[in-house]
N, C-alpha and C positions, 0 to 999 in steps of 0.2 A: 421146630426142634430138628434133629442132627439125625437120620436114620440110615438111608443108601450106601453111602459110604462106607459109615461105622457097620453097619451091619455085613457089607462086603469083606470088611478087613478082619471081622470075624472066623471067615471061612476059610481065610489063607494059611495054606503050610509054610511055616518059617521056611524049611528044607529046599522048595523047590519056588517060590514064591517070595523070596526076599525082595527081588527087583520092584514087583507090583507094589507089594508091604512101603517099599522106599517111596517109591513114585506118590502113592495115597496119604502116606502119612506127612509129606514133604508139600505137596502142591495142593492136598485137598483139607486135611486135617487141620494141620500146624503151620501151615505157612509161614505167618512173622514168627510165631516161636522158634522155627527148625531156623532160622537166618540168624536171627539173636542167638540161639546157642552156638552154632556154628561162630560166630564172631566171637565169642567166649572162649570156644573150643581154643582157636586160633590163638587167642590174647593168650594163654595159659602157657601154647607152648614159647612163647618168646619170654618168660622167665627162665627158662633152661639154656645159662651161658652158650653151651655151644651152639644151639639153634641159633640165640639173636646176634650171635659174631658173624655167621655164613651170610643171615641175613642181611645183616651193617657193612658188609664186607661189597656185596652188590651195588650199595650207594640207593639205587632205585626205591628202596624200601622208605627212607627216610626224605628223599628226595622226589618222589612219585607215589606217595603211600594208596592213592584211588587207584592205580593203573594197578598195583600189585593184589589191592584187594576185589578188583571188579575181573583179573585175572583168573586167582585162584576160584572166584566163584564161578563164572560162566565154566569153566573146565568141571568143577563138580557137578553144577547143572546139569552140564551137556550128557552127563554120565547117567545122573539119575532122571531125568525126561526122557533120553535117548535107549538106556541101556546097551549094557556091557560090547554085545557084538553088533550093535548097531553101526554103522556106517560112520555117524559122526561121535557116538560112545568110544570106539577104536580111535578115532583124529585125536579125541581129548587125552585119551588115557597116553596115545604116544607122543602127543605133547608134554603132557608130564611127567612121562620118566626122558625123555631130551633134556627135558630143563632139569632133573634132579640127577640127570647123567653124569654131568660136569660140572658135580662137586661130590666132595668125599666124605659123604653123609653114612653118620653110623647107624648101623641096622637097628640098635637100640634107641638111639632119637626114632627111625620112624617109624618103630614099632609104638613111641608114645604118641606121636602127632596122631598114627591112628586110632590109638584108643582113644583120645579125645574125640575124634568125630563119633564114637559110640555111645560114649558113656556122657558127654555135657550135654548132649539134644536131651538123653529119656534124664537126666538129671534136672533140667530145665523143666521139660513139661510135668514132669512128676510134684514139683514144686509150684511152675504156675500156670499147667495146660485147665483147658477148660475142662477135658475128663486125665483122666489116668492111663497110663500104656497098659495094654495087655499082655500077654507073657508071648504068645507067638507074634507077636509087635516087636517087643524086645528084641528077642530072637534073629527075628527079621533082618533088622536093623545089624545086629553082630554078624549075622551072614556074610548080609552085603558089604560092610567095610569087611569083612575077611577075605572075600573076593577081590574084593578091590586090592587089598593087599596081596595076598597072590600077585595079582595082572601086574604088580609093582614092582614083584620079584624080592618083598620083603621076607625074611626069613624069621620063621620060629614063634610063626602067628599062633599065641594061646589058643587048642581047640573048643575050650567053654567059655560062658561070658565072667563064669564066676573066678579064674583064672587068670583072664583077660583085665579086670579088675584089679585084682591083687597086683599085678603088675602095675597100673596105670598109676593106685594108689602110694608105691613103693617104690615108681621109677619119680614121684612129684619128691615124695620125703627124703629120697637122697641127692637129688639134681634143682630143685628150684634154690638158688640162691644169688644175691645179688651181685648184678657186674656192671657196672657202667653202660654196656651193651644196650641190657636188658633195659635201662630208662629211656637211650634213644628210641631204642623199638617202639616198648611199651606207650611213651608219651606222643609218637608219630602216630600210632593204631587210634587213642584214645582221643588225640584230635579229630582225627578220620567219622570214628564214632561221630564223635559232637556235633562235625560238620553236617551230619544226617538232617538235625533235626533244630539245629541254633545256627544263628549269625556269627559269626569270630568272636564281636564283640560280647558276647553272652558265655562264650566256652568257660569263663574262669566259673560262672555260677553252675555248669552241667561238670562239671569235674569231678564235684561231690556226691553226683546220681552213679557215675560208672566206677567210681572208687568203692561205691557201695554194693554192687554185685560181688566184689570179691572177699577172700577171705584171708585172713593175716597173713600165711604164708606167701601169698600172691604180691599181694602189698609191697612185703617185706623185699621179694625178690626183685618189683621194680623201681623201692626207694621209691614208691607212693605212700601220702599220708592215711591214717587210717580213721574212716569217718566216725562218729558216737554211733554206738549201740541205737539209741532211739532214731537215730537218721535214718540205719540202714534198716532197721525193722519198717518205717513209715514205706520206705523204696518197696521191698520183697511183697509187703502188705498189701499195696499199691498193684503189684503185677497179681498178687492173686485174687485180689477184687476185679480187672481185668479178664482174667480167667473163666471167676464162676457169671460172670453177667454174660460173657459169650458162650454159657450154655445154651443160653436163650435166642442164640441170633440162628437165622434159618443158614441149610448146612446150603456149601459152597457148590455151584451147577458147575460151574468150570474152573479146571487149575488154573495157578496160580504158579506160571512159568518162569523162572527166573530168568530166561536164558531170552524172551522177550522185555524185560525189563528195558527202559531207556536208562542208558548213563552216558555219564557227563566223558568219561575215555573214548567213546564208540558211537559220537552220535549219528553214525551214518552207517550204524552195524559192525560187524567183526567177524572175521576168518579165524577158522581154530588158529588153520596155522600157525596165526599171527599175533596169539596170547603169549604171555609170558618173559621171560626175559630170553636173551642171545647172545652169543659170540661178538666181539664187533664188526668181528669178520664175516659172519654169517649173513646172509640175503631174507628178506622173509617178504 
């Protein structure tokens, strides 16, 4: 049974303790869940027209879908393993505002991208973690992307979670709709997905598993079909039987680093520097 851990994350002040809170609940706790939400998170905002046109607009996204997604991850990583004024936390963070330098991203897109990294992790595990977040978890959690937003220089960050929501829920119901865009994006990511875990030739039959995490409006905005009621109840059921049997499994002695992970972009490692996309001009 699950005790050192959980019982440490008990003790933490949201306030001052959000980093540790990210770190534990990311590498010790949730592991696969906090990755599958976060690729959720992600998929979500590329039904918002504007997003998956910047995106489409790079070519890389649709043309290198692994480089962009093994990109954006090790940079998050590197933030939450490393923390904020760490050494290599500073290389990622100002890699990413480089890369979001040089385009003309409105503060209200990234005020959604980042409520997604908030609200789909504790939405995910709340549905199929093995236990339930706690309130200074939550908390936590909202801190640290508030911070992060901050270091972003993003303006007009909700100061509560309950706030922060309302927004998240009201920037989906008036911006997710569908664009041509959104299907290249969408169908590029959900290959990506596939490729995780099937051969090519098997993707048409996993198509119906990630169609099934979403919900109509999602659907609708990438002109994906929308799977039966009974499909997607067997799916969700499925993670949550997943869930409650890993009550049972003994808690984890060491993280679970993403930022060690082998991938197929980097098999011989990677430099911050060297994540992300560029100028053509530029040296890296």
């Amino acid at each position: 049974m699950r005790r050192n851990i959980t019982q440490r994350l008990t003790t933490l002040n949201p306030e001052k303790d959000y980093e540790e809170i990210m770190y534990l609940l990311q590498c010790y706790e949730f592991p696969w869940d906090y990755e599958r939400a976060l690729e959720f998170a992600l998929f979500r905002t590329y039904a918002v027209p504007s997003i998956s046109a910047l995106l489409y607009q790079t070519g890389e996204f649709v043309s290198r879908p692994q480089k962009r997604y093994d990109d954006t991850e090790l940079i998050l990583y590197e933030i939450t393993e490393n923390g904020f004024d760490s050494e290599r936390g500073r290389a990622a963070l100002r890699r990413m505002n480089q890369m979001h330098g040089r385009f003309p991203i409105a503060n209200e897109d990234f005020l959604y991208v980042l409520s997604t990294f908030v609200f789909e992790p504790i939405r995910w595990i709340e549905r199929f973690g093995w236990r339930t977040l706690r309130d200074n978890e939550k908390e936590g959690i909202f801190r640290f992307y508030s911070e992060l937003g901050h270091r972003m220089n993003i303006k007009d960050i909700p100061k509560n979670m309950d706030s922060f929501e309302l927004y998240n829920i009201e920037y989906e119901r008036t911006h997710f709709k569908y664009a041509e865009v959104n299907y290249h994006i969408g169908s590029a990511t959900r290959d990506l997905l596939l490729s995780f875990y099937l051969p090519k030739f098997l993707w048409p039959l996993g198509k119906p598993f990630i169609n099934a995490m979403m919900d109509a409006p999602l659907c609708e905005a990438f002109g994906f079909y929308k799977v039966p009621d009974q499909f997607q109840h067997f799916v969700k059921n499925s993670l949550k039987l997943r869930g409650k049997l890993l009550r049972y499994f003994p808690e984890r002695r060491t993280p679970r680093l993403g930022t060690q992970v082998k991938r197929p972009t980097y098999p011989e490692g990677y430099q911050i520097e060297e994540l992300g996309t560029f100028n053509k001009h530029d040296s890296v």
